[in-house]
N, C-alpha and C positions, 0 to 999 in steps of 0.2 A: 429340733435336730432331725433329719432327716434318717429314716432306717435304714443303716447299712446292710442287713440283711435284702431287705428288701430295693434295695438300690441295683441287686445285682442276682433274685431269685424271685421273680412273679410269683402269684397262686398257682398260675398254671406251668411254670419252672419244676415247682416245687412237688405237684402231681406228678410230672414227666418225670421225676428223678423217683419217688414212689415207686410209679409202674415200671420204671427199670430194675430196681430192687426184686419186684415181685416176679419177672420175669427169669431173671438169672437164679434167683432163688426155685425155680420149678427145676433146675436140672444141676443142684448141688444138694451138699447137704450142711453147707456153709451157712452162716448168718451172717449177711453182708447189712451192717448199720452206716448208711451218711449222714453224720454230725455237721452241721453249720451253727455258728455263736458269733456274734456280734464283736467279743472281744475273749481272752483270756484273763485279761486284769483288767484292774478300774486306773493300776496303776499311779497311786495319789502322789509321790513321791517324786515323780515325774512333773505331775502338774505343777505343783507347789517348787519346785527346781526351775522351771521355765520360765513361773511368773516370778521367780526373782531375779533371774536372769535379764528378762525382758525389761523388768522394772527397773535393776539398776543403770539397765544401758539408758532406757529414756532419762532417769534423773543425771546423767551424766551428760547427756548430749543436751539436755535443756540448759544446764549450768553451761556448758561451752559454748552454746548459741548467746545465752546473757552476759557470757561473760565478752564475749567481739560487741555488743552492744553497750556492754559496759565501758569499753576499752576508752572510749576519751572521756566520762561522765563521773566517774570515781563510785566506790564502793557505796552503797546503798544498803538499807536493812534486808528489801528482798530478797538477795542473794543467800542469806543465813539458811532462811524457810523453803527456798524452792526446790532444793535436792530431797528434802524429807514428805514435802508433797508432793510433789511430780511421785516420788519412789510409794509411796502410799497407796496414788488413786491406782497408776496403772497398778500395780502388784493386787489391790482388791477385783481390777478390772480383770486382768487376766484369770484370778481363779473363777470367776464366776463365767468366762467363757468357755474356760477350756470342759466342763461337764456338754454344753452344748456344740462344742466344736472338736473332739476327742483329738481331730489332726496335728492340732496346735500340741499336743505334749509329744509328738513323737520325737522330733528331732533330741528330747532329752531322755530318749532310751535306748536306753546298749542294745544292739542284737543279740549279745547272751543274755541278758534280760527276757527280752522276747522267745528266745527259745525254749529258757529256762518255765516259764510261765505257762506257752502253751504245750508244753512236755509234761506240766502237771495237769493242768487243766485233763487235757486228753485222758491221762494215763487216772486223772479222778470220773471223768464220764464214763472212763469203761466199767468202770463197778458201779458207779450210781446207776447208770442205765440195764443193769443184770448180763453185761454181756460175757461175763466172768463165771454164769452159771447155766448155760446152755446145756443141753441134752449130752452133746459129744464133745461141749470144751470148741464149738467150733464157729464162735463169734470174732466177727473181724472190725473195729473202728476204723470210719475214714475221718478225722477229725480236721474241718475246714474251718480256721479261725481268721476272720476277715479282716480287723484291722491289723495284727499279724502281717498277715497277708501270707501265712506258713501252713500248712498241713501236716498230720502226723495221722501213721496206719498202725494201730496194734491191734495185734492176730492173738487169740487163746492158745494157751500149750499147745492144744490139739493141732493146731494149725501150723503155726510155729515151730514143731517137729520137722514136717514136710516141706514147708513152705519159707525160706529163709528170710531174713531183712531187705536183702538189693533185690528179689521181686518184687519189692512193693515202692522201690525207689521210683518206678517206672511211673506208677499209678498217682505217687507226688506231684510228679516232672510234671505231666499228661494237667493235673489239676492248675498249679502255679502257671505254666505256659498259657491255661484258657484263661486265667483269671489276666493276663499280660494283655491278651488280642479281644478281651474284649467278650468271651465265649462261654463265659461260667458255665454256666449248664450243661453244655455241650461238653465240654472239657469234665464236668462231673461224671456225667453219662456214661464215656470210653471210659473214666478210669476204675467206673465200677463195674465194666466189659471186661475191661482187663484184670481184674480182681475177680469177676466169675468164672473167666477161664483156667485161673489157677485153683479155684476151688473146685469144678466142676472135674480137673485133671484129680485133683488129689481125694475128692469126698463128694465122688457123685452122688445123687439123691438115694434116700435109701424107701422103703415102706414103711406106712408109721410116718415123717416128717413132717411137722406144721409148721409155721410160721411165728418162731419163737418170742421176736423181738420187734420193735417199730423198725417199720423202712426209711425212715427218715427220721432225724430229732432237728428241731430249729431251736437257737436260744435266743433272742433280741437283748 
C-alpha cells in the first residue's frame, strides 16, 4: 500500500511547511503545530460491512448467472453450494484487501462517522502532543486527516478568548480547497499564514519566547 502521507507531502514538503512554522512563529507568541495522519480510525466495522455487502452481491449475481444457464438443464447439486462459496471466498477476499486498499471501505462510512472520528482524534493529539500546556495556553492544532479528507483547528483558551471559531474556518476552506486542486503544501503554507496573522494581531512575540512544541507532527 502505498503512503498516503506521503503521496501528497515529500521530505522536502514536509521541511517547507517546518520552516513556515519557524518563520511565523519569530513574530507571535502563538504555537502554531501542523498535524498530518494517514487516517483517524482503522475503522473495522466498515471494512467487515463492505465485504459483506460486496460478498452477498457476488454470491447473488453468480446464482442468477447459473441459474439463466440452468434455465433449460434442470436443477443440479451445484446450485445448493455455490451461493455459500462464492459468499465465503469473496467475503475472506475482501477483508484481506481492504487493510491494503483503505479506499475500498469508504463508501460504507457515514460522514458523521468521519467527522465524529477526526473530532476526536484531533481533539486527542492536542493533549498527547502537550499543546494544552504551553507557556501562555497559546497552542494552536491544525489537524490534517487524509483519508478523511477533513481538517480540524483547535486553539488553547488562551487563544480561544480572542480568537473565535469562524477565523479559523478560513484556514479549513484554504487546506480542503488545496487538497481538491491538487496543491497540498501550498494550501498548508497560506493556511498557516493565515493563522500567523491572527496570532501575530492578537499575541505578538514577547521576550523570553522559545519554540515550545514541534512544527510539524506526521502520523503514517
Amino acid at each position: 500500500m502505498r503512503d498516503p502521507v506521503r503521496r501528497w507531502f515529500s521530505e522536502a514538503d514536509e521541511e517547507r511547511i517546518r520552516a513556515r512554522v519557524r518563520e511565523i512563529e519569530k513574530r507571535t507568541a502563538g504555537e502554531l503545530v501542523p498535524m498530518i495522519v494517514a487516517e483517524s480510525s482503522r475503522y473495522p466495522g466498515a471494512g467487515a460491512l463492505g465485504a459483506l455487502i460486496v460478498a452477498f452481491a457476488a454470491a447473488v449475481l453468480a446464482n442468477l448467472a447459473l441459474g439463466c444457464l440452468r434455465l433449460w438443464h434442470g436443477f443440479q447439486l451445484l446450485d445448493i453450494w455455490l451461493f455459500p462459496v462464492v459468499f465465503g471466498v469473496v467475503f475472506v477476499l475482501m477483508l484481506e484487501l481492504v487493510p491494503h486498499f483503505p479506499s475500498l471501505k469508504r463508501p460504507f462510512i457515514h460522514d458523521a462517522d468521519r467527522e465524529a472520528e477526526v473530532a476526536e482524534a484531533a481533539f486527542t493529539a492536542f493533549y498527547r502532543h502537550g499543546l494544552a500546556h504551553t507557556r501562555d495556553r497559546t497552542g494552536v492544532l491544525i489537524f490534517i486527516s487524509i483519508f478523511e479528507r477533513k481538517v480540524r483547528v483547535i486553539a488553547d483558551e488562551g487563544i480561544h478568548a480572542k480568537v473565535g471559531e469562524e477565523s479559523w474556518k478560513k484556514a479549513v476552506a484554504i487546506i480542503i480547497e488545496g487538497f481538491r486542486r491538487g496543491r497540498a503544501t501550498d494550501a498548508v503554507c497560506d493556511a498557516l499564514a493565515h493563522c500567523g496573522k491572527l496570532l501575530a494581531e492578537h499575541f505578538p512575540r514577547k521576550g523570553g519566547d522559545t519554540d515550545e512544541l514541534e512544527n510539524l507532527i506526521v502520523e503514517r
